[in-house]
N, C-alpha and C positions, 0 to 999 in steps of 0.2 A: 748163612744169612744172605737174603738178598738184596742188595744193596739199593735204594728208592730213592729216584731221581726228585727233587723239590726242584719243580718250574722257575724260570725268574720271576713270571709275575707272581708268586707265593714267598718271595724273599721278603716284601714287607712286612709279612706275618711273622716271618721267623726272626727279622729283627726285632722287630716289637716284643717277641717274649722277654730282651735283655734290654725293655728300657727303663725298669729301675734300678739295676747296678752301673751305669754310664763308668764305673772306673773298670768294671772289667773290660782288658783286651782281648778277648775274645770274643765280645759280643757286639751289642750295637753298631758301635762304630766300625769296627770291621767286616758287617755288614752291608752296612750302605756305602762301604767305601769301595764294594765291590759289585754295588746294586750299580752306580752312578760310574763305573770305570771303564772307560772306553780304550779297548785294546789298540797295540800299536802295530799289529800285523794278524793276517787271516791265521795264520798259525796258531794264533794265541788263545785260549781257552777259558772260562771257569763254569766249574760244574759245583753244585751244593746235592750232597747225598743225607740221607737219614736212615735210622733204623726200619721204620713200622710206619703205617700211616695213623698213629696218633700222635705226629710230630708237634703237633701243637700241643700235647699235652706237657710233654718231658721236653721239648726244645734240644735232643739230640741231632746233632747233623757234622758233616765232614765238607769243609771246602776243598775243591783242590782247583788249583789256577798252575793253567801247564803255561810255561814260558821259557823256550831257548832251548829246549830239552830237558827241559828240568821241569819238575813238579815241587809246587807250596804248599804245602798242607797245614791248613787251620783248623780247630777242632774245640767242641764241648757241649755240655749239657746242663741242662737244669734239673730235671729231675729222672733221669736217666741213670744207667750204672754207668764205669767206667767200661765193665769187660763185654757188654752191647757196643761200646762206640770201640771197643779193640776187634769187635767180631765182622765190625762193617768194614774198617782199617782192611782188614785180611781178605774181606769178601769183594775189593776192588781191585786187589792183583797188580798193585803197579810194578811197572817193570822197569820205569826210569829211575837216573836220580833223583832223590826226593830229599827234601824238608820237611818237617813237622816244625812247627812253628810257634813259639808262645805258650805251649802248655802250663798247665800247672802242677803241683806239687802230686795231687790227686792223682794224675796221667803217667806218672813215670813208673807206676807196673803194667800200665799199658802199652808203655813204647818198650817197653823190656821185652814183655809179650810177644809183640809183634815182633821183635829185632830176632828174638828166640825164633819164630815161625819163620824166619827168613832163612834159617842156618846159620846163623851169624854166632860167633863166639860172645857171651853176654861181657869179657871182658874187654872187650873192645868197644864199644857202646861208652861214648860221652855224652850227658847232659848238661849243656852246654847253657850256664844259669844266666838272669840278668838282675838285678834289680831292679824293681818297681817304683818309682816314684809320683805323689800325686802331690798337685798343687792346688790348695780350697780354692775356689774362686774367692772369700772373701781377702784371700791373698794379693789377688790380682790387680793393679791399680789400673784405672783410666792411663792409654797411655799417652806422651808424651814425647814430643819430639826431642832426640838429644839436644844440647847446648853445642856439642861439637860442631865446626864448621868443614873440619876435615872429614867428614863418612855420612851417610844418610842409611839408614832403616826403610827398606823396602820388598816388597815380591821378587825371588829372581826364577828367571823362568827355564825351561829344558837350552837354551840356547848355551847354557852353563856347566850340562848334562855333563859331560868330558870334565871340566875340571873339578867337579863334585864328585867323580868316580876316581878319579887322580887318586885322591887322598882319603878313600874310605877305608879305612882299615880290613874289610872282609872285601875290597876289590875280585875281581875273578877274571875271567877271559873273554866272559858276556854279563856282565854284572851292569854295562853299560844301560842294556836294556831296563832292567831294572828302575834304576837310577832316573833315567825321562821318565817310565812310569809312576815315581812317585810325585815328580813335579810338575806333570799336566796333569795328573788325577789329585792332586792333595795340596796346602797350603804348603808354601818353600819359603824363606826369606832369606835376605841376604843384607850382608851390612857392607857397602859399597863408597871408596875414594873417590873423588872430586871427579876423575878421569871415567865414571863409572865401571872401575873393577872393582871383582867380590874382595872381600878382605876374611870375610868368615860369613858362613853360612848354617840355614839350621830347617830338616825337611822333616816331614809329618810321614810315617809310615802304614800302611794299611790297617796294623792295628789303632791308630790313632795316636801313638808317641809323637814325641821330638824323638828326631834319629838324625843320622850323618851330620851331628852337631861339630863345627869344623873350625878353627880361624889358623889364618897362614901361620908360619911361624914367625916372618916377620914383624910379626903386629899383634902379638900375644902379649899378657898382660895390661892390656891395654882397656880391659871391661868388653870387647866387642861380642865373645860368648855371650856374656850377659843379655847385654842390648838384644840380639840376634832370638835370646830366648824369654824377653822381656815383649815382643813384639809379638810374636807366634802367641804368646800365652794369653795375651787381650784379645787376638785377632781370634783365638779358639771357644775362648769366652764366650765372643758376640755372638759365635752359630749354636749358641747351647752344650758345648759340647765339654769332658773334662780335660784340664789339662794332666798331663802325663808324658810321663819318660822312661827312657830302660838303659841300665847302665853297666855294664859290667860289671865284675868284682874287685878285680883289678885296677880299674878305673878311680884311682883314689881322685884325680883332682877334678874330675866331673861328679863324682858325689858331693863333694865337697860345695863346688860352685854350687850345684841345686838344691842344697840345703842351706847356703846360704841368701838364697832367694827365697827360700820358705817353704822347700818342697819336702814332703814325710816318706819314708820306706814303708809301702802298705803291703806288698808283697814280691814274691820272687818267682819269674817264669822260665821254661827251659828251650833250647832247641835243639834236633840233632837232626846230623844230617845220614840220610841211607843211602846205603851204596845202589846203584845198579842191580837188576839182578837179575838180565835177561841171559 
């Protein structure tokens, strides 16, 4: 197959074919999050491929956004097969590390597939799950300023970048990059002391989650989670958009808390990461 470039100025067509599922992560919103993303160095890259030029019909297509030496791969279709978007995967030859990113249930003979085509032993290959979690908007209240006098609910912005990568559990050696890129390109908030330091924080990820949802240790149990994700979830509201999360499995007291904010498990997505293969 030969792999067919989709122009940026044709990205609003391709997001549009996923604007009546707004909870899937792979679509809409990860779209425009990448239509509207302004890199933070010439290095930095994103390219949107498809099968065929009847991409409008079947809304197959492959992002990949190269950053750091690494490659993100996002991926899906609407009315396409899986083993066309595994044949394009294969007909772009990456030779870096890579991501795939967010897939679905659907997808994992595809990333088998390709893992196979790589050489790779298929027993090494982890899909790497999260849960899905969505919150109805009629969930959502008007929000509301705490009554605390001690913290305020606010935007925190990259100036923060370093101590939001401090503490992300999947940190890395360049993961920093990352990190700014989600909080100049996407909603971030932070629940911030009188002194204006963060206490816990909570960032919007390209697929449109809450992600690197965070609070110190000092200052846990204290509802700032909460708050932190009581604010993103109005503020996500107002732009139209759905709120959503992804949570590990492992993660009992982060399921926990977002369900007791009224969030439902709609589904479950995977990621793995490829090795190099040059």
């Amino acid at each position: 197959m030969e792999p067919i470039l989709i122009e940026k100025s044709q990205w609003p067509e391709l997001r549009d074919l996923y604007a009546n599922d707004r909870t899937n992560l792979t679509g809409f919103d990860l779209i425009e999050y990448f239509l509207n993303y302004i890199p933070l160095s010439t290095t930095e890259s994103i390219k949107i491929y498809t099968t065929d030029t009847d991409w409008r019909t079947h809304g197959s297509y492959i992002l990949i956004h190269y950053l750091e030496n690494k490659a993100y791969i996002y991926m899906n279709t609407i009315k396409g097969t899986p083993e066309d978007l595994g044949k394009l995967l294969n007909s772009l030859k990456l030779k870096v590390f890579h991501l795939i990113c967010g897939y679905e249930e659907r997808f994992k003979p595809l990333v088998e597939a390709y893992w196979l085509n790589l050489g790779q032993d298929l027993i090494n290959l982890e899909h790497q799950g999260a849960i899905v979690y969505h919150l109805p908007s009629t969930e959502i209240p008007s929000w509301k300023p705490s009554l605390s006098t001690s913290c305020k609910v606010a935007y925190i912005t990259s100036n923060h970048a370093e101590l939001v990568d401090k503490h992300w559990a999947y940190r890395s050696a360049d993961s920093i990059t990352m990190i700014r890129g989600f909080m100049e390109n996407n909603l971030a908030v932070g629940v911030f002391d009188n002194q204006g330091e963060p206490l816990a924080w909570c960032l919007r990820s390209p697929h449109g989650s809450l992600s690197n949802l965070h609070v110190l240790s000092s200052h846990r149990r204290m509802g700032l989670g909460s708050l932190a994700v009581r604010f993103m979830a109005n503020e996500i509201k107002l732009k139209g958009s759905e709120v959503l999360a992804t949570v590990v499995p492992e993660n009992e007291g982060s399921q926990k808390m977002f369900e007791k904010l009224g969030f439902n498990n709609i589904n479950k997505l995977y990621w793995a990461v490829i090795p190099c293969t040059l």
